[in-house]
N, CA, C and O atoms as CSV, one atom per row, in Angstrom:
chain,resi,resn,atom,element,x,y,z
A,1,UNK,N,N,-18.097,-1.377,11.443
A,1,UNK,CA,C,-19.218,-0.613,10.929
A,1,UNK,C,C,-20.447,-1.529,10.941
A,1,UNK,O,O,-20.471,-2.596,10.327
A,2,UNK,N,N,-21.505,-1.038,11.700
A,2,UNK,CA,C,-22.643,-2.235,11.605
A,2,UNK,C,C,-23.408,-1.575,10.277
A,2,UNK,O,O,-23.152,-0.451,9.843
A,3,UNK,N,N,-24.174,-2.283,9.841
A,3,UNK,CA,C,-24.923,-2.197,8.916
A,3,UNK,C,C,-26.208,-3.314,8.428
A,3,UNK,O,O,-26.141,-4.521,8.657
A,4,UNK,N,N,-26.992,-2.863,7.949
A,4,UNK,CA,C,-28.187,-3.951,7.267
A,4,UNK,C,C,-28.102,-4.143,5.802
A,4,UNK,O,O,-27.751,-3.267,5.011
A,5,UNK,N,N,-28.401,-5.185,5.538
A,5,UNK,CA,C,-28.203,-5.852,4.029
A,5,UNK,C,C,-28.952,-6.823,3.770
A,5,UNK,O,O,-28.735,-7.822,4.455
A,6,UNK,N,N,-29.588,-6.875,3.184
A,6,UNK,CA,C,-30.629,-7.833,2.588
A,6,UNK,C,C,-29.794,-8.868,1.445
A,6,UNK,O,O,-29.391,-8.489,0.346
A,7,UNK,N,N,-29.649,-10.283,2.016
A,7,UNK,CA,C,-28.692,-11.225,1.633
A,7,UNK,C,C,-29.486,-12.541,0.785
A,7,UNK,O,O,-30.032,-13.398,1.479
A,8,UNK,N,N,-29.523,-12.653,-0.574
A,8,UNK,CA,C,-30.341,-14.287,-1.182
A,8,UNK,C,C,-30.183,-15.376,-0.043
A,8,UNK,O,O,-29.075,-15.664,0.409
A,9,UNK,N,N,-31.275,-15.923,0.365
A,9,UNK,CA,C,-31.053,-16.884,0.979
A,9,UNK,C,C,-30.303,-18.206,0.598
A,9,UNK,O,O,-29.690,-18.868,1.436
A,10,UNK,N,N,-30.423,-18.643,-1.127
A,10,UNK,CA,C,-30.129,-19.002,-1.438
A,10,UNK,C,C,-28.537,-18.949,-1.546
A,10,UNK,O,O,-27.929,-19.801,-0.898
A,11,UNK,N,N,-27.940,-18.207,-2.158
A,11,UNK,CA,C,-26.504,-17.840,-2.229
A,11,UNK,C,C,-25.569,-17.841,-0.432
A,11,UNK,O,O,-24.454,-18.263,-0.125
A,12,UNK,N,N,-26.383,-17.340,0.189
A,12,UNK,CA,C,-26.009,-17.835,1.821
A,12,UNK,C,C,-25.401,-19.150,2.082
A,12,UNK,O,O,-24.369,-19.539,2.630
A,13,UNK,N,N,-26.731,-19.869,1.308
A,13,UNK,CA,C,-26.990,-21.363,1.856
A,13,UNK,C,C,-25.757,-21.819,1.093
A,13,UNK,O,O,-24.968,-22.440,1.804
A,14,UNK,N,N,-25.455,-21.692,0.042
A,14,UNK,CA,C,-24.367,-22.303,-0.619
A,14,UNK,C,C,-22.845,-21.909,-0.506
A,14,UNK,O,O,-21.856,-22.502,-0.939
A,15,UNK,N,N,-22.959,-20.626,0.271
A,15,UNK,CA,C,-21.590,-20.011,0.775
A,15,UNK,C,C,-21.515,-20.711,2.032
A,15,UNK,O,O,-20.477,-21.363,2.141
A,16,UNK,N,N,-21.997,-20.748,2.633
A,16,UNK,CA,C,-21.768,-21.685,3.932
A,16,UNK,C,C,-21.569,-23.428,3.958
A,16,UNK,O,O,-20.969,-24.063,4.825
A,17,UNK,N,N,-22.172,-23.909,2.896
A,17,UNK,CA,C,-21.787,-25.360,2.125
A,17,UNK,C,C,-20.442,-25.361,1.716
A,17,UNK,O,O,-19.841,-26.429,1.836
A,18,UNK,N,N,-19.681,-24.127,1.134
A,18,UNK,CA,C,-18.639,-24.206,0.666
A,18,UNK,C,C,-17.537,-23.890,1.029
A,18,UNK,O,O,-16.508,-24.035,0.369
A,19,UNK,N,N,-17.683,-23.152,2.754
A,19,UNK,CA,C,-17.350,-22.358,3.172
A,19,UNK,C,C,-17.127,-23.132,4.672
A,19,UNK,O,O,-17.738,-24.173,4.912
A,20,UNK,N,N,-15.953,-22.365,5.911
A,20,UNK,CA,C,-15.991,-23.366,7.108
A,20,UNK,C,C,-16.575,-22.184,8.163
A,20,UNK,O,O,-16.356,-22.115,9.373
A,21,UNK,N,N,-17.390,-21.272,7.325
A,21,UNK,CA,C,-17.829,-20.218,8.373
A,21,UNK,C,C,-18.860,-20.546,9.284
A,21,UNK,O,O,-19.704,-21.310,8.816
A,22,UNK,N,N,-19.013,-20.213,10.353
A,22,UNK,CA,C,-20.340,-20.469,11.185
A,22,UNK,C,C,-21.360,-20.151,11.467
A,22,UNK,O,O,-22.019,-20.824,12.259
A,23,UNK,N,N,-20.793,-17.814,10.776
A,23,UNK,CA,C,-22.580,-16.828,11.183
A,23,UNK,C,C,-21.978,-16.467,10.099
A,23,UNK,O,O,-20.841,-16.704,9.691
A,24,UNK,N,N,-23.361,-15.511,9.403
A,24,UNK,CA,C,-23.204,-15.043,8.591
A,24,UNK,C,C,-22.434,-13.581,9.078
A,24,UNK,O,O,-22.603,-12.797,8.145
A,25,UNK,N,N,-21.910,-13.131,9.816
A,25,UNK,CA,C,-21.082,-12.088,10.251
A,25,UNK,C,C,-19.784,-12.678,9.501
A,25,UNK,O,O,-18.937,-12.211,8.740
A,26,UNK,N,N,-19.985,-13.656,9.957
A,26,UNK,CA,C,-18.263,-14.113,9.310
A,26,UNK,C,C,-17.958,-14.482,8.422
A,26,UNK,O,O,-16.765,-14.586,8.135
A,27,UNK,N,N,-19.136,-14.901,7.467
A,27,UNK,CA,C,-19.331,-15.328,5.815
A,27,UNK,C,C,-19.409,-14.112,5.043
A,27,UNK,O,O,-18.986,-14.012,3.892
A,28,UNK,N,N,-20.102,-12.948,5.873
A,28,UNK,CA,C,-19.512,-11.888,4.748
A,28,UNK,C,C,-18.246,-11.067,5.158
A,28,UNK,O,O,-18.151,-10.127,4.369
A,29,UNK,N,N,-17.568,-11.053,5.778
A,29,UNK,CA,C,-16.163,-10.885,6.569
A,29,UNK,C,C,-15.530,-11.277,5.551
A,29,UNK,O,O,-15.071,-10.563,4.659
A,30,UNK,N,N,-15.465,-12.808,5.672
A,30,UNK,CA,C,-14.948,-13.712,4.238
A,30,UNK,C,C,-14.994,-13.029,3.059
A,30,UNK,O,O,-14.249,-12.155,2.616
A,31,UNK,N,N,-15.868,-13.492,2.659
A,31,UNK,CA,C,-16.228,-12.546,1.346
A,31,UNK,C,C,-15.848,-11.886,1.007
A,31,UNK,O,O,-15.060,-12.169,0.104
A,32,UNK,N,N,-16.009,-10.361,1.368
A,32,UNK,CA,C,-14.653,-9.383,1.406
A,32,UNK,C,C,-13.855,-9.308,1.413
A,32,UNK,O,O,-13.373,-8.819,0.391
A,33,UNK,N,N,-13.042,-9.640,2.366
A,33,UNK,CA,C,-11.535,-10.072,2.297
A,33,UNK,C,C,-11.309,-11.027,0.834
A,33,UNK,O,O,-10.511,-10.480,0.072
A,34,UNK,N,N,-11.675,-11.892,0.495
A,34,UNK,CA,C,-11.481,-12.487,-0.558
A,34,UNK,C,C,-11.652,-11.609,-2.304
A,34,UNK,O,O,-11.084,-11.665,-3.394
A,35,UNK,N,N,-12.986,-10.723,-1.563
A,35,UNK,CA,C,-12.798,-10.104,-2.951
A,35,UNK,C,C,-12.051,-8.482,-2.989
A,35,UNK,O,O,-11.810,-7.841,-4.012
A,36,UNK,N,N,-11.855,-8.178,-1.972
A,36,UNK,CA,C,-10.497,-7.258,-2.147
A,36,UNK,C,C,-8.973,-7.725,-2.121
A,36,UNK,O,O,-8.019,-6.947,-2.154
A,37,UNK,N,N,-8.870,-9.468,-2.039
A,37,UNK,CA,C,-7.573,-10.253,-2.553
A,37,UNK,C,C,-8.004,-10.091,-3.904
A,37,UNK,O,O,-7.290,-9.396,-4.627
A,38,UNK,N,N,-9.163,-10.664,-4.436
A,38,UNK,CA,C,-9.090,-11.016,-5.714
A,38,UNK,C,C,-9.032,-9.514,-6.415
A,38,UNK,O,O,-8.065,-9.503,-7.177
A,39,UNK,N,N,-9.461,-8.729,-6.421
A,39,UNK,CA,C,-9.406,-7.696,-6.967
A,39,UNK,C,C,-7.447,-6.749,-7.056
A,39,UNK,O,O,-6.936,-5.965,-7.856
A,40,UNK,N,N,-7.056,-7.294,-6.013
A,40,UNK,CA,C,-5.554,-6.821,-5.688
A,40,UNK,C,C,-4.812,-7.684,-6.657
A,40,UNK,O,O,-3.901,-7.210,-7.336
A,41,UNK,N,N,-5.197,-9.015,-6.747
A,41,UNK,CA,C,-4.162,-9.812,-7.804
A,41,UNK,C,C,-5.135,-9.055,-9.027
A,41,UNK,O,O,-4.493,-9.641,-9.898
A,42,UNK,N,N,-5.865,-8.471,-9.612
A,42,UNK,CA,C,-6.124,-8.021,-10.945
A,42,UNK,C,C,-5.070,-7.011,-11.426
A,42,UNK,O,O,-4.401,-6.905,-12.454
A,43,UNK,N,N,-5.198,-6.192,-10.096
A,43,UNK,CA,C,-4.490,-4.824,-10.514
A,43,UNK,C,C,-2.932,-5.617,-10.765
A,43,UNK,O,O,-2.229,-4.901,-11.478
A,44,UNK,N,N,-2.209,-6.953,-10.342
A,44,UNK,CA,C,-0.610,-7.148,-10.413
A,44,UNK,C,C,-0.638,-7.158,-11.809
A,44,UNK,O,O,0.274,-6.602,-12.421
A,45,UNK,N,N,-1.911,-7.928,-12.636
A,45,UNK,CA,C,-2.048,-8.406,-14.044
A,45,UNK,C,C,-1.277,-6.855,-14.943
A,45,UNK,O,O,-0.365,-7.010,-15.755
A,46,UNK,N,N,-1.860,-5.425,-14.593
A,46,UNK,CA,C,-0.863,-4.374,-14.831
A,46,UNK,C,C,0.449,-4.109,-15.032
A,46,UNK,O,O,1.045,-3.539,-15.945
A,47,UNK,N,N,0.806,-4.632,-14.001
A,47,UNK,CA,C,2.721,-4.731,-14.103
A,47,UNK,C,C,3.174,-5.475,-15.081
A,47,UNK,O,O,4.336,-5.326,-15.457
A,48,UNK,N,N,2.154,-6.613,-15.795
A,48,UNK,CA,C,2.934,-7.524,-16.791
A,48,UNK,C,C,3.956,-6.687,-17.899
A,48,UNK,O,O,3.384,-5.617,-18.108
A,49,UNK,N,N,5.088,-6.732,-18.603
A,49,UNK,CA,C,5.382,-6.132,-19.228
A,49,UNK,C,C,6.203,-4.955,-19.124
A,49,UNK,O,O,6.780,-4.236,-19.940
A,50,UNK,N,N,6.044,-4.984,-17.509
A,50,UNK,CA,C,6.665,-3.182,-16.877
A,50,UNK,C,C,8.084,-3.525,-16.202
A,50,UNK,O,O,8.599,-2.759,-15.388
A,51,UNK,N,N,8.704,-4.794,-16.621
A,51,UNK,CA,C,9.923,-4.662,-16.241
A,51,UNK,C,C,10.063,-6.262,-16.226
A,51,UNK,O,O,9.386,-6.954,-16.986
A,52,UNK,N,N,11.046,-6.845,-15.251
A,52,UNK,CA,C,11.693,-8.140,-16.010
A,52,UNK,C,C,12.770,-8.927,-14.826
A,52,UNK,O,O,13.064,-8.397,-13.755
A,53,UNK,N,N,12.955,-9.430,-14.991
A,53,UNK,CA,C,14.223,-9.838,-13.850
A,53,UNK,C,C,15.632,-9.730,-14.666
A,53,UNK,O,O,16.013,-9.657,-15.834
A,54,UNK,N,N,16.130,-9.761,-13.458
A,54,UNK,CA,C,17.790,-9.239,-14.165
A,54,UNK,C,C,18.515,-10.458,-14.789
A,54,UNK,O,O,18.710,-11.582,-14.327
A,55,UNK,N,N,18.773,-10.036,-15.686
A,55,UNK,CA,C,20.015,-11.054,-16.379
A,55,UNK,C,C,20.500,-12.317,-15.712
A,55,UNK,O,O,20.523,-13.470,-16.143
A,56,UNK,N,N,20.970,-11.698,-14.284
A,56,UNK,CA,C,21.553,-12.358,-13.475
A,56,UNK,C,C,21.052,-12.933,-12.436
A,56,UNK,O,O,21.810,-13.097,-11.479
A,57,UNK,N,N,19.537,-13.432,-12.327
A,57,UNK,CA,C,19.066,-13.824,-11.360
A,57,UNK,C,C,18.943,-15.198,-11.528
A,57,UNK,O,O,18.343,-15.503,-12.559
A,58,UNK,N,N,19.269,-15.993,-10.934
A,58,UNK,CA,C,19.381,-17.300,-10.584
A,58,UNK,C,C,18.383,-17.975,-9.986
A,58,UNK,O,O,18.574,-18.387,-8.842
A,59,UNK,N,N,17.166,-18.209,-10.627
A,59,UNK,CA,C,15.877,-18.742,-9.466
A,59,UNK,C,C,16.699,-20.264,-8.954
A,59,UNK,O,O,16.578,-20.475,-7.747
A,60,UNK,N,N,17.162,-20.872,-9.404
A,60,UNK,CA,C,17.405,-22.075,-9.446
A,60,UNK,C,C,18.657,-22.533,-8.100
A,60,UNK,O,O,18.560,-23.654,-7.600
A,61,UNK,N,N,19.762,-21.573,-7.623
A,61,UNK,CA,C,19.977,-21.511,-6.863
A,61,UNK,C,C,19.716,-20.758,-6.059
A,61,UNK,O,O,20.270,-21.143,-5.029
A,62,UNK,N,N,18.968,-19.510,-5.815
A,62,UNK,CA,C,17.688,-19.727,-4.589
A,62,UNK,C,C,17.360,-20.757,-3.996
A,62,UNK,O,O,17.694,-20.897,-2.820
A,63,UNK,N,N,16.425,-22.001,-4.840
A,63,UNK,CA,C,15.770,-22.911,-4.354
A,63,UNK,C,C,16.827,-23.956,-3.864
A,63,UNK,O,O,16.497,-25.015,-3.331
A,64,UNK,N,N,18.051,-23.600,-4.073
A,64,UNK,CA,C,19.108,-24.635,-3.549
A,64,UNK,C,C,19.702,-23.749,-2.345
A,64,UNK,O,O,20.520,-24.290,-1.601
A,65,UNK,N,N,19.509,-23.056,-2.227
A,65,UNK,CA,C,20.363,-22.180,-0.702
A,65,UNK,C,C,21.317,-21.554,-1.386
A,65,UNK,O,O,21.964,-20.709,-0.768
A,66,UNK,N,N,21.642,-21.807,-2.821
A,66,UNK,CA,C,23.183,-20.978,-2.592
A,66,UNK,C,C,23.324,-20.036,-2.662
A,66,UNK,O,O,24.446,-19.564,-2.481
């Protein structure tokens, strides 16, 4: 979808300092993607409480193969 957006120059300048992007096509690409991750881990914060692991789950041999 192309579009126009009027972007702080400032806030640019410091997303790209912090950032390994090269155009701003791809710094706000970034962006997005990052804040529809961050917004997706909010909604997991929901599930807290909505269930549990089983009795019988063993994290500990998982991490050993067995």
């Amino acid at each position: 979808m192309r579009t126009n957006i009027v972007l702080d120059d400032k806030l640019v300048k410091e997303a790209f300092r912090v950032s390994d992007a090269k155009t701003k096509r791809e710094l706000v690409d970034l962006a997005l993607r990052e804040f529809v991750a961050t917004r997706k881990r909010r909604d997991l914060r929901d599930l807290y409480g909505r269930g549990g692991l089983r009795d019988d789950y063993d994290y500990k041999a998982l991490r050993e193969g067995k």
